[in-house]
ROLUM-781421 format. One line per 5 residues: number of its first residue (from 1); their letters; for each residue y, z, x of N, C-alpha, C. Coordinates in steps of 0.1 Angstrom, whole numbers. Each point is the difference from the previous one (the first is absolute). Layout:
residues N
NUM = A = Y:Z:X:Y:Z:X:Y:Z:X; ...
END
This chain:
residues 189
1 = XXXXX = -93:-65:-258:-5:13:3:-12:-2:10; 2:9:11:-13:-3:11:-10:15:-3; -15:-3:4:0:16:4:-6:7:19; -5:6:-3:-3:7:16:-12:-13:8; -5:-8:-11:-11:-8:10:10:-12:5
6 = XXXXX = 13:-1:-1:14:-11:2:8:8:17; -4:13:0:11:4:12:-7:-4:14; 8:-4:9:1:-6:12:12:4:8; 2:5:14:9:1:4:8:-6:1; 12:11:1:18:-8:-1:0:-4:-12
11 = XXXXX = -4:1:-12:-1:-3:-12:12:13:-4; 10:-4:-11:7:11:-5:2:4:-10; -4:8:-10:1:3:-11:5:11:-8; 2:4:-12:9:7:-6:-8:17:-4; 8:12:3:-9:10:-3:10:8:-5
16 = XXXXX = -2:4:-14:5:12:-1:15:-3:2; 6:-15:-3:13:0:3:6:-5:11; -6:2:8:1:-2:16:-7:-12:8; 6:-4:7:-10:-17:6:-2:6:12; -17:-4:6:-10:4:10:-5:-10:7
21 = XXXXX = 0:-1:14:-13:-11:6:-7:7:2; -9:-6:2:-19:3:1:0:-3:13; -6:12:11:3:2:11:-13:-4:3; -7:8:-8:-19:-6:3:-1:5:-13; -17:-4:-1:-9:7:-10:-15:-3:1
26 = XXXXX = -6:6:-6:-14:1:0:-8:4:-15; -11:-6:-3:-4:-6:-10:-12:10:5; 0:10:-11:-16:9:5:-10:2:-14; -10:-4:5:-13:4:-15:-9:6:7; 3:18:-4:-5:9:1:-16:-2:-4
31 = XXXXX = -10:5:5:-18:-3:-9:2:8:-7; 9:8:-6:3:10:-8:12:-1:-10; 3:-4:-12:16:-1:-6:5:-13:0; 7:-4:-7:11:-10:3:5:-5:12; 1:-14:2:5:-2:12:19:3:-3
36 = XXXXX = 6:-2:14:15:4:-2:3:-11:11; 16:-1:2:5:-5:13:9:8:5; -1:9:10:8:4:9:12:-4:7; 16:-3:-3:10:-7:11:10:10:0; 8:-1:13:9:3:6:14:-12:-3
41 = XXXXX = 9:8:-12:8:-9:1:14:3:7; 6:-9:-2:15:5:8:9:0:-13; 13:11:0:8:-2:-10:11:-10:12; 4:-7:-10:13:-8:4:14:4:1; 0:9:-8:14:1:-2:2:14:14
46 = XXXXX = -13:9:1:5:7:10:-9:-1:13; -9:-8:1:-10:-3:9:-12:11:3; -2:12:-13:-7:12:5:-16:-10:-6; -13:8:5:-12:-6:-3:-7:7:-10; -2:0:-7:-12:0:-10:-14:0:-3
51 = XXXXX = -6:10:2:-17:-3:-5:-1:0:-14; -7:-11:-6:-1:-2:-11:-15:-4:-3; -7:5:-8:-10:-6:-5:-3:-3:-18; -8:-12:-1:6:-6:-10:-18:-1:-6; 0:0:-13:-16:-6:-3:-3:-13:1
56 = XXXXX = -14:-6:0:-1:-15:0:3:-4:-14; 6:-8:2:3:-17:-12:15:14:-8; 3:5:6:15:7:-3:14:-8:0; 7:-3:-13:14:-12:3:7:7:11; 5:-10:7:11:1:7:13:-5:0
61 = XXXXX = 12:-2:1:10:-7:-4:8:-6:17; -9:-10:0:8:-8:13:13:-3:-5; 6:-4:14:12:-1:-1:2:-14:10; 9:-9:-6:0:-10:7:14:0:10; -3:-2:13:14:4:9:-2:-13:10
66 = XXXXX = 13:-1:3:5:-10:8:6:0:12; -3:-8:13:3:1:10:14:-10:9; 11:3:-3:10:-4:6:4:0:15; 4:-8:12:5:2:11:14:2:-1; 6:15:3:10:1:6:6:8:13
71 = XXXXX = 16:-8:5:3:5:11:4:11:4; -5:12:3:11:8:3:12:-3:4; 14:10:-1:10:-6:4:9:10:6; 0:15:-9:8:14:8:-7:12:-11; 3:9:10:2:14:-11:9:8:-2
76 = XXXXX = 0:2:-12:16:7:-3:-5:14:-12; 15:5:-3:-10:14:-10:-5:-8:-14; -1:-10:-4:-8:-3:-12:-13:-2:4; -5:-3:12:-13:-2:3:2:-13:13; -13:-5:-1:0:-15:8:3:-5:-10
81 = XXXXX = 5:-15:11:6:-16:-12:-9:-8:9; -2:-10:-11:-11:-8:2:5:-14:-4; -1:-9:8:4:-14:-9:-15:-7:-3; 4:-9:-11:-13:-10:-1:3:-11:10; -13:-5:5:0:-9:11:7:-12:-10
86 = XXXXX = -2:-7:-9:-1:-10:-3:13:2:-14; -3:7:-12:16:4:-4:15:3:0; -9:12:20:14:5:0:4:9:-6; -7:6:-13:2:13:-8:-4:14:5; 11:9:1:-2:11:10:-5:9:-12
91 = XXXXX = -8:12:8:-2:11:-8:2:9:8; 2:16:-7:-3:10:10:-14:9:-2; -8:4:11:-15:5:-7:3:15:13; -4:10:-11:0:14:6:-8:0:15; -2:4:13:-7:0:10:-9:4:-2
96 = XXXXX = -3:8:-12:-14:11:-2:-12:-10:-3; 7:-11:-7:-12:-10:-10:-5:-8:19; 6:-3:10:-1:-6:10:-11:6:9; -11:-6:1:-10:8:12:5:3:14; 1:6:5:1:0:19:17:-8:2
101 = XXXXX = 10:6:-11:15:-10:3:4:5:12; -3:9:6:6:1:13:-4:-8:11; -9:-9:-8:-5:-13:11:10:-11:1; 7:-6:-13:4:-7:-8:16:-3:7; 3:-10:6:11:-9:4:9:-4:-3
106 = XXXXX = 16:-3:-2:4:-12:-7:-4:-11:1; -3:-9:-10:-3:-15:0:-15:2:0; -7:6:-1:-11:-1:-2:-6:-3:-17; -11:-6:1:-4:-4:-11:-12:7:-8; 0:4:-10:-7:11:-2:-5:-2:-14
111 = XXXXX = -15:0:-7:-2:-6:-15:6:14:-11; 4:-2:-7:9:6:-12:-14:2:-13; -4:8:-4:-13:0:-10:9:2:-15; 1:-10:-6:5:5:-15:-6:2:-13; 5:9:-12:-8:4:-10:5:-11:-8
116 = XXXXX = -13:-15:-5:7:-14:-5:10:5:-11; -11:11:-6:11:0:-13:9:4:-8; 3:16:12:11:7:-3:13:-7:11; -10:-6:13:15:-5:11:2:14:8; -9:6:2:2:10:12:-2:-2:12
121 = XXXXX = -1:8:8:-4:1:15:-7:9:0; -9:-4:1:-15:13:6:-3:4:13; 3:-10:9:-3:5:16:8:-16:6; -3:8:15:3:-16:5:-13:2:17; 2:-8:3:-12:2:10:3:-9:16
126 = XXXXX = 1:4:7:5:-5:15:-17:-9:4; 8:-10:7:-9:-8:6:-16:5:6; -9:-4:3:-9:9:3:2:-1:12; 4:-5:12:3:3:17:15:-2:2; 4:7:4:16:-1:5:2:2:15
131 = XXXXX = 8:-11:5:5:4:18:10:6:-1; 2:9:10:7:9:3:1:2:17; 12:9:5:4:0:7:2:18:5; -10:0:8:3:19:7:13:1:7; 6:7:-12:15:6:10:-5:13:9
136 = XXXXX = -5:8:-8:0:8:12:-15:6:1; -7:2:13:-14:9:-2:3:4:9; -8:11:6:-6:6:14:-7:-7:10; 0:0:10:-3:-11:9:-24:9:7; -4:-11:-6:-14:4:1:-4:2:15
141 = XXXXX = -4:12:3:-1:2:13:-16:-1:4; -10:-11:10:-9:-1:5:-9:16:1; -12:-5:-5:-7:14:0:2:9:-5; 10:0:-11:7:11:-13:-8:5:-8; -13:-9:-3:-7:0:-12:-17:4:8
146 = XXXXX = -7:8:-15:-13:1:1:-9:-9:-4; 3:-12:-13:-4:-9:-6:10:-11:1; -6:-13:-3:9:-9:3:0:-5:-10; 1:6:-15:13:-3:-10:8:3:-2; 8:11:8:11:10:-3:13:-9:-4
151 = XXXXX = 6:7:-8:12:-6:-9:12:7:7; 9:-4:0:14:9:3:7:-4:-15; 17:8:-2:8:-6:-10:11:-9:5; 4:-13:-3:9:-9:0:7:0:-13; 17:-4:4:9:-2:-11:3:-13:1
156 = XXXXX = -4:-8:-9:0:-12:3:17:-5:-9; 5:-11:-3:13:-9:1:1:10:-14; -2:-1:-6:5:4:-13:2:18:-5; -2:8:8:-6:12:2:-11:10:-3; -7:-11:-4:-15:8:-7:-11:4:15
161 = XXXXX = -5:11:1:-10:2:10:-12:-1:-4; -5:-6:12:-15:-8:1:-10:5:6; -12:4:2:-5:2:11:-5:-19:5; -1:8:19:0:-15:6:-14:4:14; -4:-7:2:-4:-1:11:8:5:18
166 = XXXXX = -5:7:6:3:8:11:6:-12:8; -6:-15:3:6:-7:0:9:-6:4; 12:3:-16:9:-9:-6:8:10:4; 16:-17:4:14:9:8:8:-2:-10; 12:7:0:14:0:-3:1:-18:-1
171 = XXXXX = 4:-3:-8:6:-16:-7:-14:-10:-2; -8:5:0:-12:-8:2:0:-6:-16; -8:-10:-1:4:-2:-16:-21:0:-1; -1:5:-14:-11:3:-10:-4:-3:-8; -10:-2:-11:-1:-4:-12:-7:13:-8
176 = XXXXX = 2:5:-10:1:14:-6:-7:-7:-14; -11:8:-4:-8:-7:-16:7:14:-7; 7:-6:-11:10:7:-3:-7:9:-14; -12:-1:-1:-9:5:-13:-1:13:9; -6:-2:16:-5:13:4:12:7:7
181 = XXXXX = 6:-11:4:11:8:15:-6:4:8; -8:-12:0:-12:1:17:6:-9:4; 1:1:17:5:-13:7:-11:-10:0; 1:-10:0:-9:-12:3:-5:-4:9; 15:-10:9:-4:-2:13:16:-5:6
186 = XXXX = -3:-4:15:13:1:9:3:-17:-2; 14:-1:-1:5:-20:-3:1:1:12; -4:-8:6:3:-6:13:8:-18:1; 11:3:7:10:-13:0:0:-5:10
END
């Protein structure tokens, strides 16, 4: 058993039935009252956020979870299928548990987060930079802009839209931080 002076982010733990990461938190002592910790957790099973506040030296029930690499492979109506890199054991995991899947490739490799001790799937999580390829954008026309960060929208290989730089052409390839679905920067070959 842990209590609130144990939490740290990405830490995941049990609430009320339900398993949560700890998105952040903060540790506050009022000059007035009990101190408390303040965090923002994430539910796993539907990805909605949570404000939660907890008293100090309050149990918490961590949960011990595990991080597997698997490959994507197709999607069909049971969900995505996933193989294990190294078993070979496929699974199928709903797209909802998947951050940003419309980023997400065949053959891409992607970490799988498991509950050790029931054997679930809690989420899975895409690489943090991905290259990609603009199939199609609008072509940036000189002197278009008032500031010189302006974004346009690009569909890049897989069909997910991106904002991009005024820029970037039709087939140009990119690297996309797939946390924000901000573009990065341009690959140059």
């Amino acid at each position: 058993m842990a209590t609130t002076a144990d939490i740290k982010n990405g830490m995941c733990i049990e609430l009320n039935g339900k398993t949560f990461s700890v998105v952040e938190f903060l540790h506050v002592k009022p000059g007035k009252g009990p101190a408390f910790v303040r965090t923002k957790l994430k539910n796993l099973e539907n990805g909605r956020i949570l404000d939660k506040t907890f008293s100090a030296g309050e149990r918490i029930e961590p949960v011990r979870v595990e991080r597997r690499p698997y490959q994507y492979l197709y999607e069909d109506d049971l969900g995505c299928n996933f193989m294990h890199t190294e078993t070979f054991e496929q699974i199928h995991i709903d797209r909802n548990l998947i951050e940003n899947s419309d980023l997400m490739r065949e053959g891409q490799i992607v970490e799988v987060m498991f509950h050790t001790e029931k054997e679930t799937v809690l989420s899975a999580e895409l690489p943090p930079i991905i290259d990609m390829e603009v199939t199609y954008t609008e072509p940036g026309v000189k002197g278009d802009t008032a500031s010189t960060n302006s974004l346009k929208p690009a569909t890049v290989d897989t069909g997910a839209t991106i904002r991009v730089p005024l820029f970037i052409q039709t087939g140009e390839k990119i690297r996309v931080d797939s946390r924000t679905r901000e573009y990065s920067e341009r690959i140059k070959e």
